[in-house]
Backbone as CSV, one residue per row, in Angstrom:
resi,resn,N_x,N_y,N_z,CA_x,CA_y,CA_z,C_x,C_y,C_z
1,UNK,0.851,-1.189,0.000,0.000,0.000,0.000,0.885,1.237,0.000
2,UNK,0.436,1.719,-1.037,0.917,3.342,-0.812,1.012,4.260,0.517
3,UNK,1.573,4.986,0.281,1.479,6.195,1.808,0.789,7.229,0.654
4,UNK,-0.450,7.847,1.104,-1.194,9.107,0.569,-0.985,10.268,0.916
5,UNK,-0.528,10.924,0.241,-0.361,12.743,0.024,-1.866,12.839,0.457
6,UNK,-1.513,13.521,2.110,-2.978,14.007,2.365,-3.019,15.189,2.228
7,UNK,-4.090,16.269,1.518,-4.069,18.082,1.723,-6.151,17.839,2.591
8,UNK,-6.200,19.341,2.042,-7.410,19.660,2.781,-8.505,19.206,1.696
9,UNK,-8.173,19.211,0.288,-9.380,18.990,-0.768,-9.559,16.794,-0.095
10,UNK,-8.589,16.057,0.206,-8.627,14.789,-0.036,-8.704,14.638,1.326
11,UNK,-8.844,14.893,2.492,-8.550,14.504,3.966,-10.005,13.938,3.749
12,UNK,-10.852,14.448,3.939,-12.623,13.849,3.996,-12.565,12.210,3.395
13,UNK,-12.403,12.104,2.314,-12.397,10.858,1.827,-11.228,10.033,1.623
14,UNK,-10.185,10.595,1.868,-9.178,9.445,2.241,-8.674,9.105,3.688
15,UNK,-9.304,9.831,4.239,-8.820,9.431,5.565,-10.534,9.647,6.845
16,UNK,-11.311,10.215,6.497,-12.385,10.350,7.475,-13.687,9.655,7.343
17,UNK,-13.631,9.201,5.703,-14.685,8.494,5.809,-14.556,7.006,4.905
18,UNK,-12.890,6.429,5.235,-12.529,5.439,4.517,-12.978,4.474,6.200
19,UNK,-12.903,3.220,5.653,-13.188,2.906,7.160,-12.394,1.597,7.673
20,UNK,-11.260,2.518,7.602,-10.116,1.989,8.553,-9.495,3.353,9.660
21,UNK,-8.478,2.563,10.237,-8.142,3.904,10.753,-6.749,4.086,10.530
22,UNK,-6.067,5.316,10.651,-5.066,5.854,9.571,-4.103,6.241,10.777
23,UNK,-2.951,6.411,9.851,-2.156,6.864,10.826,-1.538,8.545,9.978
24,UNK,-1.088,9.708,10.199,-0.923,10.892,9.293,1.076,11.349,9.584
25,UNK,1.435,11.154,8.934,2.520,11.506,8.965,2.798,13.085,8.766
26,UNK,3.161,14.143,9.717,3.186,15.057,9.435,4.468,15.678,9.377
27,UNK,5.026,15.988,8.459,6.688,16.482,7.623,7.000,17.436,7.006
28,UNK,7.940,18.080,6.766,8.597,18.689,5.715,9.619,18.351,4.863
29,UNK,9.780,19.464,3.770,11.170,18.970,3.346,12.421,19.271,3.380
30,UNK,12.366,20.101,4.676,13.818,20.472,5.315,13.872,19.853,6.789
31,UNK,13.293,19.228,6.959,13.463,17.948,8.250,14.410,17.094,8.063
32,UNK,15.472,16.889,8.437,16.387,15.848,8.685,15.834,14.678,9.377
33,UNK,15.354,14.726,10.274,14.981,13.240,10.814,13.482,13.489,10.187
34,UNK,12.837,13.778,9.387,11.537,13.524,8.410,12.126,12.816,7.337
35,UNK,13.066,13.017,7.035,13.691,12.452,5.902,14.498,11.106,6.192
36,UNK,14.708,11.043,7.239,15.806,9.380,7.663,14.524,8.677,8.080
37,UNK,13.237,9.315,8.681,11.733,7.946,9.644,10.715,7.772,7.961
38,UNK,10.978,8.740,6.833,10.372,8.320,6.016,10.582,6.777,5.250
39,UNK,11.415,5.966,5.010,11.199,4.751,4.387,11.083,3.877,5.206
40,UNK,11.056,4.607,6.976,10.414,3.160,8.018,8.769,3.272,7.458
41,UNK,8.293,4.503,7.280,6.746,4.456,7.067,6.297,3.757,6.577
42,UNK,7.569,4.264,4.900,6.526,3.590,3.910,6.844,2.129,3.980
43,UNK,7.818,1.220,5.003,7.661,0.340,4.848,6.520,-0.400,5.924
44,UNK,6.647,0.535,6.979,5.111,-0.023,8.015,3.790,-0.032,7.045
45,UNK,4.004,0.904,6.196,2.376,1.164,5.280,2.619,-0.320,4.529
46,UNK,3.244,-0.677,4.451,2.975,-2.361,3.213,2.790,-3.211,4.264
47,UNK,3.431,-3.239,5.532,3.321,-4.342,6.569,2.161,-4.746,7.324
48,UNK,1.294,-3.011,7.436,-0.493,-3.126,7.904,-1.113,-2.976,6.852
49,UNK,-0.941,-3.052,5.548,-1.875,-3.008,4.065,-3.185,-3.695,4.464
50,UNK,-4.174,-2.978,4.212,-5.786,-3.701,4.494,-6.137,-3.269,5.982
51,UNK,-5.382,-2.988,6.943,-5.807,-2.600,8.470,-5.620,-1.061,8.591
52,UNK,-5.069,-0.396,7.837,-4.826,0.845,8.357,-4.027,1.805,7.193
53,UNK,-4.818,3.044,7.273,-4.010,3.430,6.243,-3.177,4.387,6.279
54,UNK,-2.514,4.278,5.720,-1.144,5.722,5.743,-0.983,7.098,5.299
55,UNK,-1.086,7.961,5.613,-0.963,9.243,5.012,-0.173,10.507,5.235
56,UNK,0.170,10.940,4.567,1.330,12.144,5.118,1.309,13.701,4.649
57,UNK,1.136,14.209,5.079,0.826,15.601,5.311,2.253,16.767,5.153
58,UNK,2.034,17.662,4.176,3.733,18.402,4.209,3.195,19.463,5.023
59,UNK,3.672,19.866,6.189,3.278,21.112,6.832,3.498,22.100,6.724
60,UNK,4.335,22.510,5.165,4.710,23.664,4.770,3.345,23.522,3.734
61,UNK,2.450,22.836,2.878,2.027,23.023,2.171,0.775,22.886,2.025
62,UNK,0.086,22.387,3.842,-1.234,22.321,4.125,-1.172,22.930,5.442
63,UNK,-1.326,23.614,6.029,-1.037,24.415,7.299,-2.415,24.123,7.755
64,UNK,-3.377,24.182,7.282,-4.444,24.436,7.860,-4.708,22.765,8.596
65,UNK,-4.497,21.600,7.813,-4.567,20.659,8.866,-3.431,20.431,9.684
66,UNK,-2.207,20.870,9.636,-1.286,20.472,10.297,-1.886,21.699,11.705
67,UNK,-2.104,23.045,11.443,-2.650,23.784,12.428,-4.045,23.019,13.574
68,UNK,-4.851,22.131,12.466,-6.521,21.549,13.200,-5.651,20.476,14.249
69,UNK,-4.369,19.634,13.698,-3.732,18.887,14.526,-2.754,19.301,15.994
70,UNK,-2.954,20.422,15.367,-2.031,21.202,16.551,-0.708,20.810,17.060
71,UNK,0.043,20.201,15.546,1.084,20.053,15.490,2.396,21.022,15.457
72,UNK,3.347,20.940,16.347,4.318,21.884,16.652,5.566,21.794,16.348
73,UNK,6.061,20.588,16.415,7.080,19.669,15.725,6.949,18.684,14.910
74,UNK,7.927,18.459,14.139,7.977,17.409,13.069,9.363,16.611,13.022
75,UNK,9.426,15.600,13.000,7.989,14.861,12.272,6.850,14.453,13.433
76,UNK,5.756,14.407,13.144,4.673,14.552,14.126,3.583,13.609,13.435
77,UNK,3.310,12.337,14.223,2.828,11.423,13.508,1.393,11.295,14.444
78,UNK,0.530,10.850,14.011,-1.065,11.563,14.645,-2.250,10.053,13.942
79,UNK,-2.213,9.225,14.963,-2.791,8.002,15.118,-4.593,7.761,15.207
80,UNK,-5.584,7.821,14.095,-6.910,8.476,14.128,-7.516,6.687,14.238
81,UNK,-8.899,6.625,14.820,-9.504,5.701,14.793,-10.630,5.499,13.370
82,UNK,-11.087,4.857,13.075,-12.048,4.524,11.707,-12.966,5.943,11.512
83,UNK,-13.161,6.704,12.428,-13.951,7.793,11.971,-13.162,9.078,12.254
84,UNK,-12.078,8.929,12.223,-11.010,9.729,11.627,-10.767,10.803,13.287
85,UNK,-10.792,10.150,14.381,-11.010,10.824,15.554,-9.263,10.767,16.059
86,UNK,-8.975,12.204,16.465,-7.233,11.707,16.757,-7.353,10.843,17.960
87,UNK,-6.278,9.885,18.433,-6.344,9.325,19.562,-4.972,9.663,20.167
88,UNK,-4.254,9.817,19.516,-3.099,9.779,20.065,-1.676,10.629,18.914
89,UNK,-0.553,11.112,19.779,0.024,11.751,18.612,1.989,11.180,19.208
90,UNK,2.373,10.736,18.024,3.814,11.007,18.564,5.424,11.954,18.076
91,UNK,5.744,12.437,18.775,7.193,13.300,17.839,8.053,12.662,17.483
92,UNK,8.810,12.139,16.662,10.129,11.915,16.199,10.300,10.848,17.240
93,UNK,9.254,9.526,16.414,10.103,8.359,17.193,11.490,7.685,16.406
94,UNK,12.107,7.151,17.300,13.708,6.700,17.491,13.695,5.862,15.973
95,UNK,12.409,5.150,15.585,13.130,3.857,14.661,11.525,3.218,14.292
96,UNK,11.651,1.998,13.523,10.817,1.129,12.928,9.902,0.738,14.969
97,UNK,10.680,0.211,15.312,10.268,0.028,16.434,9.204,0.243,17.177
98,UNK,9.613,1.756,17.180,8.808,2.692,18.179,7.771,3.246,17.626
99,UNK,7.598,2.953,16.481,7.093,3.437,15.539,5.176,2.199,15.363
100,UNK,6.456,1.219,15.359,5.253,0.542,15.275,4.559,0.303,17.003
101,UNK,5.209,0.506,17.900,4.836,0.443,19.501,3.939,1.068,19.459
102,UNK,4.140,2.409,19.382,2.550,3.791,18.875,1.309,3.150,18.214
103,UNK,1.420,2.529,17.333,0.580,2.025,16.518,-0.099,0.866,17.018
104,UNK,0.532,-0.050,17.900,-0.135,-1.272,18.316,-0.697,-0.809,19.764
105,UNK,0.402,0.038,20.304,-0.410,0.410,21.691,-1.713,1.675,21.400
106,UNK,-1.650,2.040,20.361,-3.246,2.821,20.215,-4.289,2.344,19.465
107,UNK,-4.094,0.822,18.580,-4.999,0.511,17.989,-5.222,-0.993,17.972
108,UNK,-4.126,-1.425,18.619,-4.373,-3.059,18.835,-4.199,-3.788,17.507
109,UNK,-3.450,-3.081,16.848,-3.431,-3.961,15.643,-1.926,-5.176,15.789
């Protein structure tokens, strides 16, 4: 599974009323560690394919949801349940690891 370029025209239907629950990667492209946790993503996004979906957000180029998330740092990854409700958010985890820890300890997958 792909990781989805989320903005404000596609958030509604790729992520709020798909019915799984998503996880939002929120980045730039002058992030150094956005740029070294990006190919753990996209490889977690093939590993939960069918349970959960992936999406990533540039916060230079959608402000307005990275602002609704009330995201302050990046990379800033933001863990939503099937009706797109945040549950949980994490900053700049360490690795594949921790990465997936966030993910199983907020959704049981």
């Amino acid at each position: 599974m792909a990781v989805l370029d989320i903005n404000t025209e596609n958030y509604q239907s790729a992520i709020v009323d798909n019915d799984q629950p998503a996880i939002i990667d929120f980045w730039a492209t002058w992030c150094p560690h956005c740029k070294r946790i990006a190919p753990v993503y996209e490889k977690l996004a093939g590993e939960y394919e069918g349970s959960l979906t992936f999406g990533r957000v540039d916060a230079d180029e959608v402000p307005a949801l990275t602002e609704q998330f009330g995201v302050e740092y990046l990379p800033t990854f933001v863990v939503l349940d099937k009706d797109g409700k945040a549950l949980d958010s994490v900053i700049a985890p360490a690795g594949k690891a921790a990465l997936q820890e966030f993910i199983n300890k907020n959704l049981g997958i």
